[in-house]
TORKOL-4160 file (C-alpha; in steps of 0.2 Angstrom, whole numbers, padded with zeros to 4 digits, m for minus):
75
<pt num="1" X="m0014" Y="m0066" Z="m0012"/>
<pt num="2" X="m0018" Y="m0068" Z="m0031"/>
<pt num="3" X="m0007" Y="m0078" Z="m0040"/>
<pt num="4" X="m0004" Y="m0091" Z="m0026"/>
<pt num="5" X="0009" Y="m0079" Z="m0019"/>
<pt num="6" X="0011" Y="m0077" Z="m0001"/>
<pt num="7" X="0020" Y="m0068" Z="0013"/>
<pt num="8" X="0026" Y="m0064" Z="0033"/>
<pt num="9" X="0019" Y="m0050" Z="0044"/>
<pt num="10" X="0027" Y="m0049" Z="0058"/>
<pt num="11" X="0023" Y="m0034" Z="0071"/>
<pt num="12" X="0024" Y="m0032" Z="0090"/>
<pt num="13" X="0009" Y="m0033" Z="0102"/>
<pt num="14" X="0001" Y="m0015" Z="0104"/>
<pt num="15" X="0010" Y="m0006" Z="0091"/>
<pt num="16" X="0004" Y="m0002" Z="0075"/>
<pt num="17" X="0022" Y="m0005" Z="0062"/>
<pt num="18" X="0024" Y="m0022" Z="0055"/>
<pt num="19" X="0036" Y="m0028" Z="0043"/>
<pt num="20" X="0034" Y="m0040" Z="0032"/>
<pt num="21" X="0041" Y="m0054" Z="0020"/>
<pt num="22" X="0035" Y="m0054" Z="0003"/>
<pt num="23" X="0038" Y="m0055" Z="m0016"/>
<pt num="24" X="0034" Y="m0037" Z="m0016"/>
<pt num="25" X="0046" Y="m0024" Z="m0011"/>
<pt num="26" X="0038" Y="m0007" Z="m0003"/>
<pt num="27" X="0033" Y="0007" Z="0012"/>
<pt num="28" X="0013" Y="0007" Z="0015"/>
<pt num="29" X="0004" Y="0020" Z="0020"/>
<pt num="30" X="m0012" Y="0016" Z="0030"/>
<pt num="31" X="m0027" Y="0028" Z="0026"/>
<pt num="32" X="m0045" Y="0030" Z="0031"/>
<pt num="33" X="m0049" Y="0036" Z="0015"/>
<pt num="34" X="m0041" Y="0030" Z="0000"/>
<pt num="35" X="m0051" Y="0039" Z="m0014"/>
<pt num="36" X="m0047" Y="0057" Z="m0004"/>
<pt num="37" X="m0029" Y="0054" Z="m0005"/>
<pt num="38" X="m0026" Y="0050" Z="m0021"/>
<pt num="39" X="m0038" Y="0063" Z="m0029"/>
<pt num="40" X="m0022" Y="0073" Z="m0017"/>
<pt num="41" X="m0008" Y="0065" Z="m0025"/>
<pt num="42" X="m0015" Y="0066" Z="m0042"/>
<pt num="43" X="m0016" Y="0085" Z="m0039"/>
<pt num="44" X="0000" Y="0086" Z="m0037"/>
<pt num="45" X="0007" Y="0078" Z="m0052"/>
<pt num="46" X="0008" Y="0060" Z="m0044"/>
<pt num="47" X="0002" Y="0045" Z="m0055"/>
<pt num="48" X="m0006" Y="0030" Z="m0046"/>
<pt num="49" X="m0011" Y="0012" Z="m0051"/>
<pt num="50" X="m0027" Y="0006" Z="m0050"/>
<pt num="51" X="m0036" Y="0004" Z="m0034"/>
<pt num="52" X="m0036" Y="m0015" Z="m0028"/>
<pt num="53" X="m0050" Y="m0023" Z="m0020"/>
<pt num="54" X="m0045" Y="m0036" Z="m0010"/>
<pt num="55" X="m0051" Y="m0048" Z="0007"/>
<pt num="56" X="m0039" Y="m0036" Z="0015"/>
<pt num="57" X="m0042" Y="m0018" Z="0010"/>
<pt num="58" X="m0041" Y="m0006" Z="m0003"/>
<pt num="59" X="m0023" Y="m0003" Z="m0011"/>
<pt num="60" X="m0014" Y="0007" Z="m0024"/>
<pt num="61" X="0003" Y="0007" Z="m0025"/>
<pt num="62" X="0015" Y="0021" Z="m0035"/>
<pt num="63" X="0034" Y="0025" Z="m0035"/>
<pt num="64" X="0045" Y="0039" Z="m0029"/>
<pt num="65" X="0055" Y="0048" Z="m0040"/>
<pt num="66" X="0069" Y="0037" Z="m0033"/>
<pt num="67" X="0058" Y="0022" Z="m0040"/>
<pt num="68" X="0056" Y="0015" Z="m0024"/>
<pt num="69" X="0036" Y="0007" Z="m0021"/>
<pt num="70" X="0025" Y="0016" Z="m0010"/>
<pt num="71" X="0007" Y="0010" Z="m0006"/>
<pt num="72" X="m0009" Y="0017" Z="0002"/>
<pt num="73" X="m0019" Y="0004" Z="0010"/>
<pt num="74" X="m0036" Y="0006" Z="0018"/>
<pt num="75" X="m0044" Y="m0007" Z="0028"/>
């Protein structure tokens, strides 16, 4: 990851829910179409960060009203 940081993903074979160790706390939400679902969110009053480009997908990451972080990751 940028900044030299790194992290643990950890999943069981043939299922598709992971957990991982990071420096990041968070739920992500897998998506096949980033862009569609935010334009969604947005609609509804939901403010997202930027979209980030990286060797691993697409993600943008906002939080509840709880604060927690919530991302949406496309491959």
């Amino acid at each position: 990851m940028e900044h030299g940081q790194t992290w643990i993903q950890l999943g069981l074979p043939n299922h598709d829910t992971t957990i991982s160790l990071a420096t990041f706390q968070g739920i992500i939400f897998e998506t096949d179409d980033i862009e569609k679902e935010i334009e969604a969110l947005k609609t509804k009053g939901i403010e997202l960060g930027k979209i980030d480009n990286t060797p691993w997908g697409k993600f943008a990451w906002l939080k509840d009203l709880d604060g927690n972080g919530l991302c949406l990751h496309q491959k």
